[in-house]
N, C-alpha and C positions, 0 to 999 in steps of 0.2 A: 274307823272314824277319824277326821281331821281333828287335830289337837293342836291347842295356840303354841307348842312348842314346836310340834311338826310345821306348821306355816312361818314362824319365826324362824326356824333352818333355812328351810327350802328361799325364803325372801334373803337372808342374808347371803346363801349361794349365788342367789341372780345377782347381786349387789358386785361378788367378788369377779361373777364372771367377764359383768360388762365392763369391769375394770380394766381385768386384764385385756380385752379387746380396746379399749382406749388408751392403753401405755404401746400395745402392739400398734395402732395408727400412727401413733405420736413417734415411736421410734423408726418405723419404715417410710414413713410417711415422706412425701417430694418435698415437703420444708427443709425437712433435716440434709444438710451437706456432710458426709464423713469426711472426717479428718484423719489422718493419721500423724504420728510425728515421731521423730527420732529421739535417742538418747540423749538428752541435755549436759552441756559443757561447761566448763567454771571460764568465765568471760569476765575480767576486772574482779567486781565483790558479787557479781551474778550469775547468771546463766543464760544461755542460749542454746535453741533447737531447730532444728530443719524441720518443715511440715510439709502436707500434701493434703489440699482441699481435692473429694472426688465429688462429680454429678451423682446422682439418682442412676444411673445406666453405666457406673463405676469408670466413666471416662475423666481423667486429671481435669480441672479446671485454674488451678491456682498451685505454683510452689513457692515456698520463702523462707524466711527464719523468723524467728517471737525472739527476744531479748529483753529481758526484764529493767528496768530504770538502774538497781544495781550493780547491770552489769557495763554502764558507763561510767562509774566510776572506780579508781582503784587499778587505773592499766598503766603498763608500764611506760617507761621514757623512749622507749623504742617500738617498732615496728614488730609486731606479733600478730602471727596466723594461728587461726582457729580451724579443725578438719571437723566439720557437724556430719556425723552420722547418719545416712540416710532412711528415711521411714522405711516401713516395711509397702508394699504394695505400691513397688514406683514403678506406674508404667509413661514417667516422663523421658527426656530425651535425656536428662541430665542425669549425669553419672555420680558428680561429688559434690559437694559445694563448699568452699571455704570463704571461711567469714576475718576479712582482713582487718587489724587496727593499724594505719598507717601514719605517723607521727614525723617520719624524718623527710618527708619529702618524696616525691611522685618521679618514678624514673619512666613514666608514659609523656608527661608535659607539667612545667612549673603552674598551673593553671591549679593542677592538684597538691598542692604541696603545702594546705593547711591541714590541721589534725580529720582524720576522717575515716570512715570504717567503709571497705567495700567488698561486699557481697558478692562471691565469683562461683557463679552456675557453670560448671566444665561437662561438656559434651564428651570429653575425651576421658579416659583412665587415670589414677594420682601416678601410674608408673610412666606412661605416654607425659604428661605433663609435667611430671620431674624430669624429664632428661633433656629439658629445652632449656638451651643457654642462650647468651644476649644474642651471643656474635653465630649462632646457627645461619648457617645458608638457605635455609627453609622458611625460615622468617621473613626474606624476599621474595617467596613465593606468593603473590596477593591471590584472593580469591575473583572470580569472573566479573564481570559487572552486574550482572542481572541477579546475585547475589550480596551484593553492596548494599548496606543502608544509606536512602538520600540524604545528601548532606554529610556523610560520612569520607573521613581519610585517614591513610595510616597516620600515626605518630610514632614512639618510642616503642624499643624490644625489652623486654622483662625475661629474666629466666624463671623458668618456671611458672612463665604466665603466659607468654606468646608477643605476639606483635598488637601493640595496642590499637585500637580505632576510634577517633574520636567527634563529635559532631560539631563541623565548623561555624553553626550557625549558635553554636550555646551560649546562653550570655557572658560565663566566663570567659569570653574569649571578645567578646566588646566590652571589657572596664568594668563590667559588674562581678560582684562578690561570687563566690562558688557556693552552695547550696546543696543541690544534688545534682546529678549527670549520671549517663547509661554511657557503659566502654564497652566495645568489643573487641575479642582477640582472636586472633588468625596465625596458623602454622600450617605452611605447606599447602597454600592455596584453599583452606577448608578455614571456617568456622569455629573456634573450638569452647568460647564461653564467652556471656551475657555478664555483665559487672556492673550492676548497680552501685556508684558509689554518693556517700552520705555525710554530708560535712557534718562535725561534732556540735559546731556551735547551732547548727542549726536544727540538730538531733533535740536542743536540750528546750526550743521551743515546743515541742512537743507537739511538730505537722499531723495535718495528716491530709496526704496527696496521692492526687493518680497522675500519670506523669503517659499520655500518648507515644507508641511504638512504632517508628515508620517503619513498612513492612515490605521486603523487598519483592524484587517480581519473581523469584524461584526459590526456593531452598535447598538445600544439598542432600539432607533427607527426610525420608518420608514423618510424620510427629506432628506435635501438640506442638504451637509457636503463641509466644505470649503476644499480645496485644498493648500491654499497659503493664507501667509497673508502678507499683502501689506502696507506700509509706504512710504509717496510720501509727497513734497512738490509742491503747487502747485503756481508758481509764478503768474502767471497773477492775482490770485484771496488773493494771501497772508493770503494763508493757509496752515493749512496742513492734509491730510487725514488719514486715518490708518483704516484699514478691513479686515476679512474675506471675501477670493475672490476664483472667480472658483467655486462658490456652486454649487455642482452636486448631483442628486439625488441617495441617496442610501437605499434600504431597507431591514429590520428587517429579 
């Protein structure tokens, strides 16, 4: 015989069951984007991490760094690089990424040469990219044209960073104030990293921008290429983001 005790089970099983079917939609589910992110770094009085937004079909669509509001304050009187640890599950093009405080001055062009942090996605290895000096011969090697961003021209050599590129049409470059700007660098006729940089004083307005990627007619290889780079603060979490967004697949 049914007993109020025996239907009271049995009703609160269903209860538990349908539950877990609705945390299992909600967690698998096409809304949800996985992220993954790297081991966080002492940046000024804060922290900063590498991440990696995936699709639903585990294809990359987003890489960047999160830095928290304290970690703009508390940095030193000089120029210091940060190496962010990379997520687990990269299948970007980008190898390492260092997140730069630049304080004494821009040896790509005086244009950059207010306080400013810039964000360097390297294609290449930190041991390939440590052994580039200013006065490398290689550093005149430019890449193709059909590999060019429009609008794009060399500028200064960096060790340790490559041959700068920078966009002649940016407003820093007609009398307006520096803000943010995209840099590329080149060694040895190849591509070798994306540099978002990010003036302080404008950091502390607390933007939040997507900034269009001209997109050249070939790439050198096959990979996710960003479209748009993204600077955003994010209040509920007090921070702020900044990425290569929109990675969509283009090939060789």
């Amino acid at each position: 015989m049914c007993t109020l005790k025996t239907t009271l089970k049995a009703f609160g099983l269903f209860i538990l069951t349908a539950l877990a079917f609705a945390c299992s939609d909600d967690d698998n589910g096409s809304s949800v984007t996985p992220i993954t992110e790297g081991t966080a770094v002492t940046v000024g009085n804060g922290k900063a991490y590498a991440f990696i937004k995936h699709n639903a079909d585990g294809t990359p669509s987003e890489i960047g760094v999160n830095f928290n509001e304290a970690s703009i304050s508390g940095l030193p009187a000089h120029n210091q690089s940060f190496v962010l640890p990379m997520p687990a599950n990269n299948n970007t093009l980008i190898n390492h990424i260092v997140f730069d405080y630049i304080t004494e001055g821009s040896s790509i062009d005086a244009a950059y040469n207010a306080p400013h942090f810039a964000v360097r996605y390297y294609m290449i290895s930190a041991q390939e990219r440590e052994a580039i000096t200013a006065n490398d011969a290689k550093l005149g090697v430019l890449p193709a044209a059909d590999f060019i961003p429009k609008n794009y021209t060399p500028d200064g050599n960096e060790t340790a960073r490559g041959k700068g590129w920078t966009d002649s049409t940016a407003p820093e470059f007609s009398g307006k104030a520096f803000q943010s700007a995209i840099i590329y660098s080149s060694y040895n006729g190849k591509f070798i990293a994306i540099s978002p940089l990010i003036d302080m004083a404008f950091i502390k307005t607390k933007p939040s921008t997507t900034t269009t990627m001209p997109q050249t007619a070939k790439v050198q290889q096959t990979g996710v290429y960003p479209k748009a780079v993204t600077i955003q603060w994010e209040k509920d979490d007090g921070a702020y983001s900044t990425s290569l967004s929109a990675l969509t697949l283009r090939t060789q």
